[in-house]
matplotlib code that plots the C-alpha trace (Angstrom):
import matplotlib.pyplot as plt

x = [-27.2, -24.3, -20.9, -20.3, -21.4, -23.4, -25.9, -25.5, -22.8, -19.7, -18.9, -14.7, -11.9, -10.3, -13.0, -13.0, -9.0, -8.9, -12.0, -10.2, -6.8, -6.3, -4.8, -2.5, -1.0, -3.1, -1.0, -4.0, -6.1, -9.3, -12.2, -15.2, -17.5, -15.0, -14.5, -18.6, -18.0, -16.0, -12.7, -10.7, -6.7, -4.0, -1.0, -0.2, 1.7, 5.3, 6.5, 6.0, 6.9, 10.9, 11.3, 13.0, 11.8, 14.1, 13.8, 12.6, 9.1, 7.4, 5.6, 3.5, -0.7, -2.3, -6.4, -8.7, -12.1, -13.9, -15.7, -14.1, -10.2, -9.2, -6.8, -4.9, -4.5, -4.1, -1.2, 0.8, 0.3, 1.5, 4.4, 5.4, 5.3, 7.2, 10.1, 12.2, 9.6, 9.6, 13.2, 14.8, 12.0, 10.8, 7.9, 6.5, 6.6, 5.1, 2.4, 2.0, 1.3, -1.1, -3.6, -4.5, -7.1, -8.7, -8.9, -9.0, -6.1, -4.1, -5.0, -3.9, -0.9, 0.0, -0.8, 1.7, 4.4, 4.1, 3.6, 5.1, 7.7, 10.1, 12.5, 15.1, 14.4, 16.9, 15.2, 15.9, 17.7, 15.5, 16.5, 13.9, 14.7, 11.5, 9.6, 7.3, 4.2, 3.4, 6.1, 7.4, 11.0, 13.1, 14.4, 17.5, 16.3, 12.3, 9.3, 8.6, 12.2, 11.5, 8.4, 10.3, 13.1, 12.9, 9.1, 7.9, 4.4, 3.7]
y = [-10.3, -8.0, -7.5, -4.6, -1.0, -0.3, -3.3, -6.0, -9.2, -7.7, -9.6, -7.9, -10.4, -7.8, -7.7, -11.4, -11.8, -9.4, -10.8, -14.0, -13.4, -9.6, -6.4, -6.2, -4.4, -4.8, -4.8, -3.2, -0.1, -0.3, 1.3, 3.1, 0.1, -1.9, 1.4, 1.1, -2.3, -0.5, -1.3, 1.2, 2.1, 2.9, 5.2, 7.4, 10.8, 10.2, 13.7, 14.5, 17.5, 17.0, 13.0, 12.4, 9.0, 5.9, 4.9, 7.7, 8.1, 5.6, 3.4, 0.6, 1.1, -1.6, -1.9, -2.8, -3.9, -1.3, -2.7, -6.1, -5.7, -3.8, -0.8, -3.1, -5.6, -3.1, -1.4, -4.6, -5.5, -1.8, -2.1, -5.8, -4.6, -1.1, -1.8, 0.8, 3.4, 2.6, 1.9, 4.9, 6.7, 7.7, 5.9, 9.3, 10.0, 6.7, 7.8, 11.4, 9.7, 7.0, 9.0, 11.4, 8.0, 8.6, 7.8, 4.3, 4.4, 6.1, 3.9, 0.4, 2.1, 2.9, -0.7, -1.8, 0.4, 1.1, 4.6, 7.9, 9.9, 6.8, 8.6, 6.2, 7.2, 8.8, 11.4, 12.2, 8.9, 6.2, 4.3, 3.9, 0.8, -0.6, -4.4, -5.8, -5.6, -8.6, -11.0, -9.6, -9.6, -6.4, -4.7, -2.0, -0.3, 0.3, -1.4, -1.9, -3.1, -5.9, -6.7, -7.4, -8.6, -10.5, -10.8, -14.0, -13.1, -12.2]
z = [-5.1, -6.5, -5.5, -7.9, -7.2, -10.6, -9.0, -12.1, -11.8, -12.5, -15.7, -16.4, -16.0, -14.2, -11.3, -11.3, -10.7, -7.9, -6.5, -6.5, -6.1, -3.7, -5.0, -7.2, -10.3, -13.6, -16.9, -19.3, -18.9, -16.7, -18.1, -16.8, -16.6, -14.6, -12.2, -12.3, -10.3, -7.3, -9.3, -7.6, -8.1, -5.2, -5.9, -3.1, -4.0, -5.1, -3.9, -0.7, 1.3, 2.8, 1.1, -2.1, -4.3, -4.8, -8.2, -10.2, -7.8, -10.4, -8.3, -9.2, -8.9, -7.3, -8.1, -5.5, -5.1, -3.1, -0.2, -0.9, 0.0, 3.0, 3.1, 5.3, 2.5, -0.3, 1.2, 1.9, -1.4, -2.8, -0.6, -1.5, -5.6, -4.7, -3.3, -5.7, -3.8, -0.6, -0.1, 1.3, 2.3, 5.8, 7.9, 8.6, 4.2, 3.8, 6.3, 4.8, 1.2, 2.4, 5.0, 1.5, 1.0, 4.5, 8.1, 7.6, 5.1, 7.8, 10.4, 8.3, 7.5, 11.3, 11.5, 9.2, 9.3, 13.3, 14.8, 13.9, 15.7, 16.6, 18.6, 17.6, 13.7, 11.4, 10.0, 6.4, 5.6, 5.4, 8.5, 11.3, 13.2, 15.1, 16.1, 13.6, 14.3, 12.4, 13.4, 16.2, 15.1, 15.5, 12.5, 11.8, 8.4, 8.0, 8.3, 4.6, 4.0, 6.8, 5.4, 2.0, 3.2, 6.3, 7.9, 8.0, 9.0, 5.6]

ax = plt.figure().add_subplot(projection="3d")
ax.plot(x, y, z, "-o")
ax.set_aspect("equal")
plt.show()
């Protein structure tokens, strides 16, 4: 039986570390027969409508095994490896970029970064001060700053 897409034992190195070790950045191109085993990259939009970008808007891909990691899991690990990115920038912008992958993408990210429309939120600065929904604990800046910063669930 085959874990890769193209139905043959993915053989890469690449497909082999994230297979064993979870999303996370790759420092060397990926080629079309690693893409062939469901080696997939995340990089939300760095310019959404009404947000600015911390940090240039350069942020950090993270690849994926299709099928194999869940949204869930690659979006904690493109927040934990973009904090330059994600600093700064509204829940509702960090939504906005992540539900362009789909309905499940949306749904982990309300997951992780909580609901939005906080009433308590600071538009346009950053600052939306919520409860974890990992740990529990309350925070004062944004989810994603608590999660790199202070969550101990993670």
């Amino acid at each position: 039986m085959s874990d890769a897409k193209g139905g043959h034992p993915p053989d890469s190195e690449v497909w082999r570390k994230l297979s064993n070790e979870g999303p996370q950045p790759i420092d060397r191109r990926i080629n079309y027969r690693v893409r062939q085993d469901g080696v997939q990259k995340f990089k939300p939009s760095s310019s959404p409508v009404g947000s600015s970008m911390q940090g240039g808007g350069h942020s950090t891909v993270i690849y994926y095994i299709d099928g194999k990691h869940s949204p869930k899991a690659v979006i904690q690990a493109w927040l934990n490896h973009n904090q330059n990115v994600v600093d700064g920038v509204t829940t509702k912008a960090l939504h906005w970029r992540i539900a362009e992958y789909g309905d499940d993408w949306k749904e982990a990210s309300r997951e992780l970064l909580g609901p939005i429309g906080n009433k308590d939120s600071n538009h346009g600065n950053g600052v939306s001060p919520g409860t974890c929904p990992a740990c529990g604990d309350d925070y004062d800046m944004n989810l994603p700053h608590h999660f790199r910063h202070g969550c101990d669930s993670i």
